[in-house]
N, C-alpha and C positions, 0 to 999 in steps of 0.2 A: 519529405524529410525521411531521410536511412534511417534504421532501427539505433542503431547506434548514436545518432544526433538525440533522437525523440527519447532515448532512457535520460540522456545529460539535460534536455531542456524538463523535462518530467520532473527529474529528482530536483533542479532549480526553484520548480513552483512548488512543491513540497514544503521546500527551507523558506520558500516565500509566503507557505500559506495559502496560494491561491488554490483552494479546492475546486472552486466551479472550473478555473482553466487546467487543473489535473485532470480531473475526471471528464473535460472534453475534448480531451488525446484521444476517446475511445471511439472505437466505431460504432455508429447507430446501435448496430446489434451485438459490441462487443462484450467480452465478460470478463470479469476477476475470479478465479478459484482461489479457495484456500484447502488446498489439499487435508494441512494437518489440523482442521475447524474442531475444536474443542463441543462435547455437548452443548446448544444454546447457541453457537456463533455460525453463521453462517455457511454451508456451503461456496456458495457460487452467487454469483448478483449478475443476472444479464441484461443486457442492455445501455446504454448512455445515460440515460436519463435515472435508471434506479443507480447506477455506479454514481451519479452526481448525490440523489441523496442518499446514499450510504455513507458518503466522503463527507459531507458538505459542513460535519460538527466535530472532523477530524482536529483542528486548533483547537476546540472546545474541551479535550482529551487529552492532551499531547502537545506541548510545546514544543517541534525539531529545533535544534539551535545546529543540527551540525552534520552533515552525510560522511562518514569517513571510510576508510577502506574500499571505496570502490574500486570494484575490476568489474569492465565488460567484457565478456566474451562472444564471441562472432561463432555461432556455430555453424555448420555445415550447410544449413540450410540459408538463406541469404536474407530472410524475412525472420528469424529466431536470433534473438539476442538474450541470453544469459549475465545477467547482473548480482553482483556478490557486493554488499556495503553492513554499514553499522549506520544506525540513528540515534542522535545522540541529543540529550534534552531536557526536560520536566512534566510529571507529569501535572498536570493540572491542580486536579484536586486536592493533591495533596504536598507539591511544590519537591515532591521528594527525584532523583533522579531520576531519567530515562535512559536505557541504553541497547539497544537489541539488533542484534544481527539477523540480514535477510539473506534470502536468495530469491531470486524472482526469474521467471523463463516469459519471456514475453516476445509476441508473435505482432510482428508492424507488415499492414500493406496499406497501398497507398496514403502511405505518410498518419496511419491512423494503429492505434489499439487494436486488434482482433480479440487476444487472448493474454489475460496476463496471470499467472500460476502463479502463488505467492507464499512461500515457504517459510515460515518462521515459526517458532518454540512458545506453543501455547503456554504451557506450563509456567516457563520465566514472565512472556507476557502475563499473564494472573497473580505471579508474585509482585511483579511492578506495579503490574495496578490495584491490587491489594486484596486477592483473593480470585479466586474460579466466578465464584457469584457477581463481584464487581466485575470483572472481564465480561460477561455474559450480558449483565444489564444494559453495561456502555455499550456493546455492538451487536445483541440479540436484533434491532429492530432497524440496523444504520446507525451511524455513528454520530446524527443531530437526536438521539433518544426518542 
């Protein structure tokens, strides 16, 4: 699968839920960054198998109902794909809005995850989710608590 197939079947299981089959796009040894990780959240998760349980209590969080504004970008590299969207939604607990804008740089070989860099606005996410401390708690440990 091109990098470009693998972001659109990607962000599909997302809106579908299916964490286990998101999080095993990635390669054995592949990893998630979160460049801009708030104190308490994460750096980096490497690996397949921790990227599945980091993911795996993502619906439990976060209802997506909707991916909007996507643009992929094809960069120079043939294996790097740059993806620009909105997620749009509820959040769980407290059934109030979701709305938040990514960027994501992500690296596909052989039809698999290597690297996926994931850019998004702690601060707003903490507002949505109702505080720094509540952001913390839901993703300090992986996202099934």
């Amino acid at each position: 699968m091109n990098p470009r197939d693998l972001v659109e079947h990607a962000l599909d299981l997302l809106l579908a839920k299916d964490m286990r089959a998101f999080a095993g796009l990635w390669a054995e040894a592949g990893v998630i960054e979160f460049p801009f990780a708030p104190p308490g959240y994460p750096e980096r998760v490497e690996g397949r198998t921790a990227v599945q349980k980091y993911l795996r209590g993502y619906p439990d969080l976060l209802d997506v109902r909707e991916i909007t504004d996507k643009v992929v970008h094809q960069s120079v590299d043939p294996e790097v794909v740059i993806v620009e969207f909105e997620a749009a939604g509820l959040v769980v607990a407290t059934g109030k809005p979701y709305r938040m804008r990514y960027v994501a740089v992500i690296t596909v070989r052989d039809g698999e995850i290597q690297r996926y860099r994931d850019y998004w606005n702690p601060l707003a996410a903490a507002e949505i989710m109702g505080g720094a401390d509540e952001l913390s708690t839901a993703f300090a440990g992986g996202v099934d608590g």
